[in-house]
C-alpha positions in Angstrom: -18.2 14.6 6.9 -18.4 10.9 7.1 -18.2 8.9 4.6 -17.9 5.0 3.4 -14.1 4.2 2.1 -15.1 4.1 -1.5 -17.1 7.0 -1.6 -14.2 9.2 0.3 -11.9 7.6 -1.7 -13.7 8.4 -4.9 -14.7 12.2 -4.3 -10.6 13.0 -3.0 -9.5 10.9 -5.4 -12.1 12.9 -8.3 -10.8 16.3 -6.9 -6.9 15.2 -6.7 -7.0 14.6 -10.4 -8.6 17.3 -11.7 -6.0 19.5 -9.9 -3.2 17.8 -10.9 -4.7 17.3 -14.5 -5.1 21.0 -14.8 -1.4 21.9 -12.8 0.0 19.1 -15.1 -1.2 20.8 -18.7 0.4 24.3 -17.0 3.7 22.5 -16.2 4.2 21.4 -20.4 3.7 24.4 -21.2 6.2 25.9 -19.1 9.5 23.8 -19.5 11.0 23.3 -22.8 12.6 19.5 -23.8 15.9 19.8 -23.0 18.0 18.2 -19.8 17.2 21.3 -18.1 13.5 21.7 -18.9 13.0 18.3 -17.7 14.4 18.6 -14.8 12.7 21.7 -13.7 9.2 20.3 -15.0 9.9 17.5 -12.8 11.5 19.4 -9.7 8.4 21.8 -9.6 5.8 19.0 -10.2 6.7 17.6 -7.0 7.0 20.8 -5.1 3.5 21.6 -5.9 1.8 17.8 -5.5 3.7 15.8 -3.6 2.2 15.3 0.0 4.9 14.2 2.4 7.8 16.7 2.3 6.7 18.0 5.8 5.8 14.7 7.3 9.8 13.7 6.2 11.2 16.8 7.1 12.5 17.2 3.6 13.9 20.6 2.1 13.0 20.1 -1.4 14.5 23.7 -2.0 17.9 22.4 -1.4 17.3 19.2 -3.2 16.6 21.4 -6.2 20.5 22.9 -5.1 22.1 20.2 -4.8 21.0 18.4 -8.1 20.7 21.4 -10.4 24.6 21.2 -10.9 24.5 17.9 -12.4 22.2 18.8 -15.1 22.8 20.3 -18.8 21.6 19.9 -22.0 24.7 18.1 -23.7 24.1 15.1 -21.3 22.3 11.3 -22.5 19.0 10.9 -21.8 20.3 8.2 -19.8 22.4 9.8 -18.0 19.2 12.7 -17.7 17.4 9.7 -16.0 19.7 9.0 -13.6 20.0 11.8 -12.3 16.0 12.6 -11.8 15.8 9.3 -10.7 18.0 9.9 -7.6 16.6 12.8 -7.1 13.1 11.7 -6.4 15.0 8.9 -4.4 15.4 11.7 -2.4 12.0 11.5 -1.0 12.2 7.6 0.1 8.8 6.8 -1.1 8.0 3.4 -2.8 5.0 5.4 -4.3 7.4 8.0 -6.2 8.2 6.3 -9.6 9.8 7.8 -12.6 9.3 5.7 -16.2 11.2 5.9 -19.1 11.4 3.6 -22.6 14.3 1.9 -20.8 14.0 1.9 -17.1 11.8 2.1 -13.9 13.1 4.7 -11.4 12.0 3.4 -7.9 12.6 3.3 -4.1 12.3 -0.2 -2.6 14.0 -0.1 0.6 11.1 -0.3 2.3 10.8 -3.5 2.2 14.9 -4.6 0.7 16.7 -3.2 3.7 14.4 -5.7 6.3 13.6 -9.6 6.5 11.8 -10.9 4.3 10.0 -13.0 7.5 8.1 -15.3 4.1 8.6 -18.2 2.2 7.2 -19.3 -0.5 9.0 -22.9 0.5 7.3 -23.0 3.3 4.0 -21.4 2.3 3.7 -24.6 0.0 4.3 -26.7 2.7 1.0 -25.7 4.2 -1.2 -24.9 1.1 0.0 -28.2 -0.2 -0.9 -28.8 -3.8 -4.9 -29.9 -3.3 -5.5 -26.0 -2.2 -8.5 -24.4 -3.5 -8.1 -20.9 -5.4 -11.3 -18.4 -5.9 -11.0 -14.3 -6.7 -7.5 -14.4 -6.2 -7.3 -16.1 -2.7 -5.5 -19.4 -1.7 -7.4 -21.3 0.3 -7.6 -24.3 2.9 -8.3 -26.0 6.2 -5.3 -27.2 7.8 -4.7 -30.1 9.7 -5.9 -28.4 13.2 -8.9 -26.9 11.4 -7.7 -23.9 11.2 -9.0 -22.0 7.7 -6.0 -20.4 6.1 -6.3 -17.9 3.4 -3.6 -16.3 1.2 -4.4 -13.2 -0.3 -1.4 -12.2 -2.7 -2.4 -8.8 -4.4 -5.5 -6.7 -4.6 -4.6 -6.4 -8.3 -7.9 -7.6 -8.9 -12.0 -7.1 -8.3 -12.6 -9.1 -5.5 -15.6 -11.7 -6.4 -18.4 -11.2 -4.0 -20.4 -14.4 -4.7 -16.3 -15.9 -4.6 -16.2 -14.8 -1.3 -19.3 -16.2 -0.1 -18.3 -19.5 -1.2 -14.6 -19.3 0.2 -16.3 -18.3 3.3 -18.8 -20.9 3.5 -16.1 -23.4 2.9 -13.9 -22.4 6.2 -17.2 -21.8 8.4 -16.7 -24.8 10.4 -13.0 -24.2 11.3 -12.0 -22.8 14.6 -10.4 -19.7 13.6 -9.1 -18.2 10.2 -4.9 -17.2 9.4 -5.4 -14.4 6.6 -1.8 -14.2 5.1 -1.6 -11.1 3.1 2.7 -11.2 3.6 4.1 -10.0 0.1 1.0 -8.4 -1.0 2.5 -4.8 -2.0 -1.2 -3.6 -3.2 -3.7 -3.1 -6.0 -7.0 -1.7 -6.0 -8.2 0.3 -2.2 -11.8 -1.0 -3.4 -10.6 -5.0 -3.2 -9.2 -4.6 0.1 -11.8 -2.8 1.5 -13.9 -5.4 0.0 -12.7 -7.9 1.5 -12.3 -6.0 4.9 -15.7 -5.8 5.0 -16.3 -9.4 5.9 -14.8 -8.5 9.1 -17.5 -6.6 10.7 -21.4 -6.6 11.8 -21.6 -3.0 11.9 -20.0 0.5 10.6 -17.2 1.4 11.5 -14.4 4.1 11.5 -11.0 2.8 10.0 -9.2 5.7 9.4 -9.2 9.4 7.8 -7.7 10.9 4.2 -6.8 13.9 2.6 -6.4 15.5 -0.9 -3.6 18.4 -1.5 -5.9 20.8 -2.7 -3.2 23.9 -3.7 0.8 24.2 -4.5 1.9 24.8 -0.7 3.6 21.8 1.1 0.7 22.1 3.4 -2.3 22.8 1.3 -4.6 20.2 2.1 -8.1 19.4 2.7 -10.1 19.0 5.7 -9.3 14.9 7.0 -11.9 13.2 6.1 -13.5 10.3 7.6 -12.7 6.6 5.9 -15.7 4.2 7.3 -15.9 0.6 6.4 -19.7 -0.6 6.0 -20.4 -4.3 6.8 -20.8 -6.6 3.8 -24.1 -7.9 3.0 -22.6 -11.4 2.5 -21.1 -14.1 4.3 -19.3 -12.2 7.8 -16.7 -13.7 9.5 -17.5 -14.1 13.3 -14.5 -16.3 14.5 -11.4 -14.8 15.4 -8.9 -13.9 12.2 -4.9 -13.8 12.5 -3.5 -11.3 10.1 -0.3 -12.3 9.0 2.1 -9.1 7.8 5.1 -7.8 6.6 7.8 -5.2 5.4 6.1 -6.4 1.7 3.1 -5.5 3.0 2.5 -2.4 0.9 0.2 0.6 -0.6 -3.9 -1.2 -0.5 -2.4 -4.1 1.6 -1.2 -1.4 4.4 -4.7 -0.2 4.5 -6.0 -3.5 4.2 -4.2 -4.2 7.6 -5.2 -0.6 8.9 -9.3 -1.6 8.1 -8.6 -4.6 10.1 -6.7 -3.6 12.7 -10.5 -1.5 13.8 -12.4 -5.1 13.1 -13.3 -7.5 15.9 -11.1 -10.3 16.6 -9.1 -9.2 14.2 -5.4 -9.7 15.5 -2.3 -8.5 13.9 0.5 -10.5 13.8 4.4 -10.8 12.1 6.4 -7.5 11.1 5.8 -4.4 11.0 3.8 -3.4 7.4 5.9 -1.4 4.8 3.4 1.8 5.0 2.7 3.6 1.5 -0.5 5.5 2.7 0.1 8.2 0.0 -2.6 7.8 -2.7 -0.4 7.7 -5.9 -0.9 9.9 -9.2 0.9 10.9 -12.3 2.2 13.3 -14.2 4.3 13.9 -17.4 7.5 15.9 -18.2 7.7 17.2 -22.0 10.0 14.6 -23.2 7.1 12.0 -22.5 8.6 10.3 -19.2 5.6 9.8 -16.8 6.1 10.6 -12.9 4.0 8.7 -10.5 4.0 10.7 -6.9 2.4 10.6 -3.4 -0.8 13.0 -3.5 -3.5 12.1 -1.0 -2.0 11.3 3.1 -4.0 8.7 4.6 -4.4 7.7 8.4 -5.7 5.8 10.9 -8.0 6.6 13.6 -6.0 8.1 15.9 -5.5 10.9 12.7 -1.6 9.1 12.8 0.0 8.9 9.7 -0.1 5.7 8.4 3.0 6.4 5.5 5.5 4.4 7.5 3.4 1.8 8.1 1.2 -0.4 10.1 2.5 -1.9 13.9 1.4 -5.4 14.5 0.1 -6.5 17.7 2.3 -9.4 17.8 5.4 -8.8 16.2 6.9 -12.5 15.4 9.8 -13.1 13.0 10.3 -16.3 10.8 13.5 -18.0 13.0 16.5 -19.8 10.8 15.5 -23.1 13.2 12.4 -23.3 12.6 12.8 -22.8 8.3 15.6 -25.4 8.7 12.9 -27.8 10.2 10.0 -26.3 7.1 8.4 -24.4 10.0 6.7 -21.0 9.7 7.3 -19.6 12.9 4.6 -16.9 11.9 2.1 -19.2 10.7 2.7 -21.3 14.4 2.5 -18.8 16.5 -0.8 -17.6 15.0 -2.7 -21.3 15.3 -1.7 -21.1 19.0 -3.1 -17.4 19.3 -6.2 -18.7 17.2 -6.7 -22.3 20.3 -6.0 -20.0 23.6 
């Protein structure tokens, strides 16, 4: 079957929640609220939806083991949340999320445990302060006339008469830097949006599933992700992606889309992955449970959870940040004049 990204995105995306809407309504009806009924809701809501416990190599059976001692129902809710937060933790997925009243469960060493290979010292040393902002981008042309873009978050609906004009603006510079370090994600249909102004033609980026029944390894047929040209302004120079370990969720497909564009190069760190469509859920005491449902990948039908290899793989240098020098920033203008 192939597909444009939003349209495969929409249609596994449609079919993921109406089987975890209908699993979830099962699940409170099940498990009473108490410590205990809690902890099971949660334990088997993730045993039936979550979409990486084979791809980690994780035994959620004796997670369930090792856990269920620390539970009963004379405990604090707080202590309750503790405990179901490190039990997700478990799983070692930025995507898996547990919310209370009075705290965020989450995993974020993904990204904590690496450098962070961005400044936002430096970054202002090259925006300046006369940069020009449209649809969320930060944009300019440096002194080399090279256009530079920073694209923060896909948070937000990418403009398409915004793009137009940003790229309109940075037409007549030699090459483009599209910094997208720090961007941990937002909406798939931004990214792919702006993706599009990377290509002349159709092209495959990549393939997704749904979990489509309560095995580890019930899952759809992969389906083809294909990115359609946009029918604005295209980009025709070459572009220097700029990544990260921040790099996160619709940013690492952002950077998987462009890694299929032409002269599109990849360069910094390694991206922080996240290619597991997130959804939620609710135990009966009201605490909502965001998970991993839908695997995504990239052409090669490679998981793209742990994220996204660069094709340059350049780290900021403690010289060159003493001096107010982005190494990554440098090494790209040379890549964009060879």
């Amino acid at each position: 079957m192939k597909t444009t990204c939003k349209s495969t995105i929409y249609l596994l995306c449609t079919l993921a929640a109406a089987w975890l809407m209908c699993a979830s309504c099962v699940d409170e009806e099940e498990f009473t609220d108490d410590a205990r009924g809690n902890f099971e809701a949660l334990w088997k809501i993730m045993d039936e939806h979550y979409c990486f416990f084979t791809e980690k190599g994780i035994d959620w059976n004796a997670v369930r083991q090792k856990y269920t001692p620390m539970v009963n129902n004379g405990m604090s809710k707080t202590q309750l949340f503790e405990v179901l937060g490190n039990m997700i933790g478990e799983l070692k997925d930025g995507h898996v999320n547990l919310y209370s009243t009075f705290d965020h469960a989450r995993y974020w060493s993904w990204y904590e445990n690496y450098p962070a290979n961005f400044s936002d010292t430096l970054q202002r040393k090259y925006l300046g302060t006369d940069y020009r902002i449209a649809t969320g981008l930060r944009y300019r042309i440096l002194d080399d006339n090279t256009g530079y873009i920073y694209c923060g978050s896909f948070a937000n609906e990418m403009g398409s008469g915004n793009l137009d004009e940003v790229f309109n603006y940075l037409a007549p510079c030699n090459g483009l830097i599209l910094d997208i370090r720090d961007n941990s994600g937002g909406l798939m249909t931004s990214a792919e949006e702006l993706a599009a102004r990377f290509t002349n033609q159709e092209i495959l980026v990549g393939y997704m599933q749904h979990k489509n029944g309560k095995g580890h390894n019930d899952f759809s047929e992969m389906q083809e992700q294909r990115l359609k040209p946009s029918k604005g302004f295209r980009w025709q120079k070459k572009v220097m992606l700029l990544t990260n370990r921040s790099v996160y969720s619709a940013a690492n497909e952002f950077a998987k889309y462009m890694k299929q564009c032409p002269n599109v190069t990849l360069v910094g760190d390694h991206t922080g992955g996240g290619a597991g469509m997130p959804f939620s859920s609710e135990l009966p005491n009201g605490w909502s449970v965001r998970f991993s449902a839908c695997p995504m990948y990239d052409v090669n039908k490679r998981s793209t959870e742990n994220g996204i290899e660069p094709d340059h793989n350049v780290q900021l240098t403690d010289e060159d940040t003493a001096k107010g020098i982005d190494t990554i920033i440098e090494y790209a203008r040379k890549l964009i004049m060879e």
